[in-house]
N, C-alpha and C positions, 0 to 999 in steps of 0.2 A: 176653038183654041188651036193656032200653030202646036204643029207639032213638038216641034223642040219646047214651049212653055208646057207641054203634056209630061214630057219627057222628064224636066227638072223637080216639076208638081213633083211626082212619083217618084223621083232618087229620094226627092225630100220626105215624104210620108217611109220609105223603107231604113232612111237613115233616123227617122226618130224609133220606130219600130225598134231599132238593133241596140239602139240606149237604149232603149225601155226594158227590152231582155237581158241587154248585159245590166244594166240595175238590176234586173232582180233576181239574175243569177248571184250577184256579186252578194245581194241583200240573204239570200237563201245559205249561201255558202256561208258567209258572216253570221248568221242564225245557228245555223248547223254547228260551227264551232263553238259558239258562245254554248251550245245546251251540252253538245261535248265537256267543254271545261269545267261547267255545271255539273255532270252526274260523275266526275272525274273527281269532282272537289267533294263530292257527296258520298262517292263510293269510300275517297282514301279520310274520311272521317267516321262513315261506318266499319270501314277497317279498321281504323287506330283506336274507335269503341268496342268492336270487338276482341281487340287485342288486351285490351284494358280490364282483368279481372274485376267481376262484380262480387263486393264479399258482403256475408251477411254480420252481422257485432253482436255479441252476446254480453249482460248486463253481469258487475260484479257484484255479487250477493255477499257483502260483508257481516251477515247474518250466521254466529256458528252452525251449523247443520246438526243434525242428530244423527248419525247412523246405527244399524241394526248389527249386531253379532250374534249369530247363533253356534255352540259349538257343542259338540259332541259329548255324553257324559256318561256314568254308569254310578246305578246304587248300589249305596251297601247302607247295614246299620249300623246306627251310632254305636252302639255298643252288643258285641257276636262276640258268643263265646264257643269254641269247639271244647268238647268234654271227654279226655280222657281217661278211662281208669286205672288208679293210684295201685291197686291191687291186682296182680293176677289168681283168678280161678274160673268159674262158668255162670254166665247170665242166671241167676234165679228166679228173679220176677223180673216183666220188665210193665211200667204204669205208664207210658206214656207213647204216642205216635205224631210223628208227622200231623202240623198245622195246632196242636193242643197246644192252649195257652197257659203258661204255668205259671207261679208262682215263688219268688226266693226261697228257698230250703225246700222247696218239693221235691221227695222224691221221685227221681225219674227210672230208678231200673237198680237192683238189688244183688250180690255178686256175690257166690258161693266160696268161701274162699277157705279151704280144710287145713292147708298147711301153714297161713298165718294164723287159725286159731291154734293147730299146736302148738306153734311158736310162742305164742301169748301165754299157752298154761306153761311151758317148759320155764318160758322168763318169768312166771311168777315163785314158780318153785324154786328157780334158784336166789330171787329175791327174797322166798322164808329162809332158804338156806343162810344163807348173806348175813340177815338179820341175825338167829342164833347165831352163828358165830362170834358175832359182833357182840352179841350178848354175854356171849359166856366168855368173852376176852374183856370185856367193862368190870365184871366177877371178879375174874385171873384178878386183873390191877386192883380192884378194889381191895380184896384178899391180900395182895402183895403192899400195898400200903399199909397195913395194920399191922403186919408180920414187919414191916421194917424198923418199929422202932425196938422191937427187942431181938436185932439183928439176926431174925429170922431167914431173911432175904438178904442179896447184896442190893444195892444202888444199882449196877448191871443188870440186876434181872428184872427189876420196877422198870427200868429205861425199857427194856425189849419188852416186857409184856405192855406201856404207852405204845412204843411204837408198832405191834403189833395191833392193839386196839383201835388206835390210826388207819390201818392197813382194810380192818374188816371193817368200817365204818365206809372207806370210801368205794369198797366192794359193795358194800350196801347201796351207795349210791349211784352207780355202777349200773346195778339193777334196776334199782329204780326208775334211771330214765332209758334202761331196756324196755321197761313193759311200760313207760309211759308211749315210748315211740311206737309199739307194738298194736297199742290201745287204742294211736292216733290213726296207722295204719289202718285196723279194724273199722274207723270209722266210715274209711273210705269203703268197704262195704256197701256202704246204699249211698249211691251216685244220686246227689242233688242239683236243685238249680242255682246257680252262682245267682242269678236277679230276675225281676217279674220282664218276662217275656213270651215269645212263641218260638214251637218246637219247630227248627225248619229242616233238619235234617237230622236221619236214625239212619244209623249203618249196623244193628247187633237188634239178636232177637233171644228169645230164652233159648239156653242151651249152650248159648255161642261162649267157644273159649277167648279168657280176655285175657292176654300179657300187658303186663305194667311197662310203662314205659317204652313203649313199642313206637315209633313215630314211622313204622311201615306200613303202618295199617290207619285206617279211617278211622275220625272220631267215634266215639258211641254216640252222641250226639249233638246237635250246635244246636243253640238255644240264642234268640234275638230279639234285639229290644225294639219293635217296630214304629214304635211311636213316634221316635223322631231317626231321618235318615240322610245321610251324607252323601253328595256328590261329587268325585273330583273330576277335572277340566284341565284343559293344557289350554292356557290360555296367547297366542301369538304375541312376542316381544315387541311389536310397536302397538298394542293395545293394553300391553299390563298397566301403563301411566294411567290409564282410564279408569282401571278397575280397583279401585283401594278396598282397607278389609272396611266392613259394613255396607256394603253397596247393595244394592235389593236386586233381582234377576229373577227370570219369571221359567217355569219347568213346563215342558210339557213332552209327555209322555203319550207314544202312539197306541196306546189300547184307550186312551180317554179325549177324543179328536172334539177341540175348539176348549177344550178346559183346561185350564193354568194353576201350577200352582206355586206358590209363593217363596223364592227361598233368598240366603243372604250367607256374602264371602266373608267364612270366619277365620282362615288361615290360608297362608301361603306360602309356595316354597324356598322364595324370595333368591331363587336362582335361577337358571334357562338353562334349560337341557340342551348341550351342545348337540345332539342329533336332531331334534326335533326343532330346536330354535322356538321355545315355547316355556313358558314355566308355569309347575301344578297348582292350583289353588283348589280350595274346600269349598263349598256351600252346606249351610244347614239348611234342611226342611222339614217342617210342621209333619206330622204324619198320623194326625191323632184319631182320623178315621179310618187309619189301614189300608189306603187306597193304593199308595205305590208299595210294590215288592222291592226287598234288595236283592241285585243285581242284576235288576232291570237295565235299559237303554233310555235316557231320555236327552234330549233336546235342552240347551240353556240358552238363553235369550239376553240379549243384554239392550239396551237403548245406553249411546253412547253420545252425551254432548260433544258437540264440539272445541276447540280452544277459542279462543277470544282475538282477533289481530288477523284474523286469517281470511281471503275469499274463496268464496266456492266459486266455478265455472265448470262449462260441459265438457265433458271427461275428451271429446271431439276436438276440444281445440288445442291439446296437447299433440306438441309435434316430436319425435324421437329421433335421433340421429346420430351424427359421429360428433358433433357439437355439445352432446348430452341431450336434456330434456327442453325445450322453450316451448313460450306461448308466442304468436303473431299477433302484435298490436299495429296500429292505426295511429299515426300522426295528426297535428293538424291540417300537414298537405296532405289529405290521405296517400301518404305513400310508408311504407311496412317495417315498420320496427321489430325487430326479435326478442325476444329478453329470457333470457335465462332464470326457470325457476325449481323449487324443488315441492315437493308432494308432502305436506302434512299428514291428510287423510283421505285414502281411499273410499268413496262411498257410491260407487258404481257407478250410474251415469253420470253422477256429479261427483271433481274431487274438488280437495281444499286444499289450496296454496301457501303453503309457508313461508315464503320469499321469492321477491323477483318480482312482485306487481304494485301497483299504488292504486289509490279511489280513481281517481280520472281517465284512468289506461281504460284506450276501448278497444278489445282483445277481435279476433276473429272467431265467429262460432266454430267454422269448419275452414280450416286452411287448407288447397289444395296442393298437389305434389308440386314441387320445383318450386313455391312461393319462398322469395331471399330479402334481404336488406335492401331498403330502396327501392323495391316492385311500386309502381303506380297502383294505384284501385281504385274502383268506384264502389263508394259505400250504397249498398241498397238500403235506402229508404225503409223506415220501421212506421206503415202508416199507425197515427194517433188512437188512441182509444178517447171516444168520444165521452 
C-alpha cells in the first residue's frame, strides 16, 4: 500500500475514533444531567413531604361519658346532743362513761344542788303563807257580806276587803308557780338522756362543781345518735347541675380500704360560697352497724353522666391561645381548619365539647406548635381493623 493511501486509512480510523468519544462523552454528560434533574426532582419532593405536616385524627365520640368526682367530706350524727346542766351545785353520782349506750330518760349523772332545795322549801312556805292569807281575807269578805245588810259594814269596806281578797289570791298564785318553777328546776337534778344513743363525749366527774348556764366550760356530756350519720361536701359550681337532691353517691372511709358505703343528697345550700366557689350539700347514711364514727374523714364519690349533644375528644387536641380555646380540624383538602369551641366537661384525658364542633369534623389528635388556618397536611392513614 502507497504510503500516502496508509496515511488517509489512519486519518480515517482516528477520525471515527474522536466521534465515537465525543458520542460518548456527549452521551455520558447528557446521562449525567438527566439523573441530576432526577434526584433534583426527587429531592425537592421529599422536601415539600417533608415540609408537609403528617397529622394523626382522632374519632368524635358523641356518646355522654361518665366522669368520676371524688370530694372530700366529714361526719357528724344525725342527731348530737351536748348536755348542759340546768342547775348549779356538785356531781353526786355520775352512771355513765364514754362509748356506753344509753337510752331516752337514762340517767346519766346526779347533781347535788343545797341552795335550790332551800329555795324549794322557802317557796313553799311562803305558798302556805299565801294561801292562809288568802284564806282568812275570803272570811273577812264573807263576814262582811252578812254584816251588810244590817249596815253593819259600809259598801267601802265589802269593796276593799274583795279587793283585798283579789290581791292574796293572786299572791297565791304567785307562789305557786314559784315552787312550780323551783320543782321543775329540781328536776334538772339528775341530768338525763334527751334520746337513745351513745355517750361520745364526758367532760365532769363526781365531785366536779357544775354552774348553770356557763357556756365557758365544756359539756357534761354529748350524747349521739349513731345510727344514721350525715355528711357535708362542698360540691364545685359547674358540677352542682349534676347533683340533684336524691342522687346516690358511694363513702369510703380510709380505716375500711375497698368497702363502700351507701349514702344519698338529702339537702342543699342552694347557694355558692363566694370564696370557695362551691356550694354545701348533705348526704345521709345508713349507719346501723356502727361502723363510721362522727367526725371522721371520708371520701364521696360521685359517677356523673354526661349531658346529651355533646363530643368527647382527647384532652391533647385542645389548642389555648390569645385566640381563646380551638380544636384543629381537617378539611376535605386536608388543609387545617380552626374552630372555636368551649368545654362542657372536664374528664381528664378526655373532655366533652359544648360547642364549636359537628359529627363529620375530623379533629386533629395532637396539633403541633405554629399549626394556623390553611396549613397543608398529610393525614396519616388509620390502618383497618380486620
Amino acid at each position: 500500500m502507497p504510503p500516502a493511501a496508509g496515511r488517509r486509512s489512519l486519518m480515517r480510523k482516528l477520525g471515527a475514533a474522536g466521534v465515537a468519544a465525543v458520542a460518548l462523552v456527549a452521551f455520558l454528560v447528557v446521562t449525567g444531567i438527566a439523573e441530576r434533574e432526577t434526584g433534583s426532582a426527587r429531592l425537592r419532593e421529599w422536601t415539600e413531604a417533608q415540609a408537609t405536616p403528617t397529622v394523626a385524627l382522632a374519632s368524635l365520640d358523641p356518646q355522654p361519658g361518665v366522669a368520676s368526682l371524688d370530694l372530700p367530706g366529714r361526719l357528724r350524727a344525725a342527731a348530737q346532743a351536748p348536755i348542759f346542766a340546768r342547775v348549779s351545785g356538785y356531781v353526786k353520782t355520775r352512771k355513765v362513761d364514754i362509748g356506753d349506750v344509753v337510752k331516752a330518760g337514762q340517767t346519766l349523772a346526779e347533781i347535788e344542788a343545797p341552795d335550790l332545795d332551800q329555795q324549794l322549801q322557802q317557796a313553799k312556805a311562803d305558798l302556805a303563807s299565801a294561801a292562809a292569807s288568802a284564806k282568812l281575807s275570803l272570811l273577812t269578805l264573807e263576814r262582811g257580806r252578812t254584816l251588810l245588810t244590817s249596815a253593819a259594814v259600809s259598801q267601802q269596806d265589802l269593796d276593799q276587803r274583795t279587793a283585798d281578797l283579789g290581791a292574796k289570791q293572786a299572791a297565791v298564785k304567785a307562789a305557786e308557780a314559784n315552787v312550780e318553777r323551783l320543782q321543775a328546776l329540781a328536776g334538772y337534778e339528775r341530768v338525763a338522756a334527751p334520746f337513745d344513743g351513745v355517750v361520745t363525749a364526758r367532760n365532769t366527774d363526781v365531785g366536779a362543781l357544775i354552774n348553770a348556764g356557763s357556756s365557758a366550760t365544756p359539756p357534761m356530756f354529748v350524747v349521739s345518735d349513731l345510727k344514721r350519720l350525715l355528711v357535708t361536701i362542698y360540691v364545685p359550681q359547674n358540677d352542682v347541675p349534676s347533683i340533684r337532691i336524691g342522687a346516690t353517691a358511694a363513702i369510703v372511709a380510709p380505716e375500711y380500704p375497698g368497702r363502700t358505703f351507701a349514702a344519698t343528697i338529702e339537702a342543699s345550700s342552694r347557694s355558692v360560697d363566694a370564696a370557695s366557689g362551691a356550694t354545701l350539700m348533705q348526704l345521709g347514711v345508713d349507719n346501723a352497724d356502727g361502723a363510721l364514727m362522727p367526725g371522721a374523714y371520708a371520701s364521696v364519690h360521685f359517677d356523673l353522666p354526661g349531658a346529651a349533644g355533646v363530643f368527647r375528644v382527647p384532652a391533647a387536641a385542645l389548642i389555648f391561645d390569645r385566640r381563646g380555646l380551638r380544636i384543629a380540624t381537617v378539611d376535605a383538602h386536608n388543609r387545617v381548619a380552626m374552630k372555636t369551641v368551649t368545654i362542657a366537661r372536664d374528664l381528664g384525658a378526655e373532655v366533652e365539647i359544648g360547642s364549636g364542633l359537628v359529627a363529620v369534623d375530623r379533629i386533629i389528635a395532637s396539633p403541633a406548635d405554629g399549626l394556623v388556618d390553611g396549613d397543608e397536611v398529610r393525614v396519616l392513614e388509620t390502618p383497618k381493623k380486620s
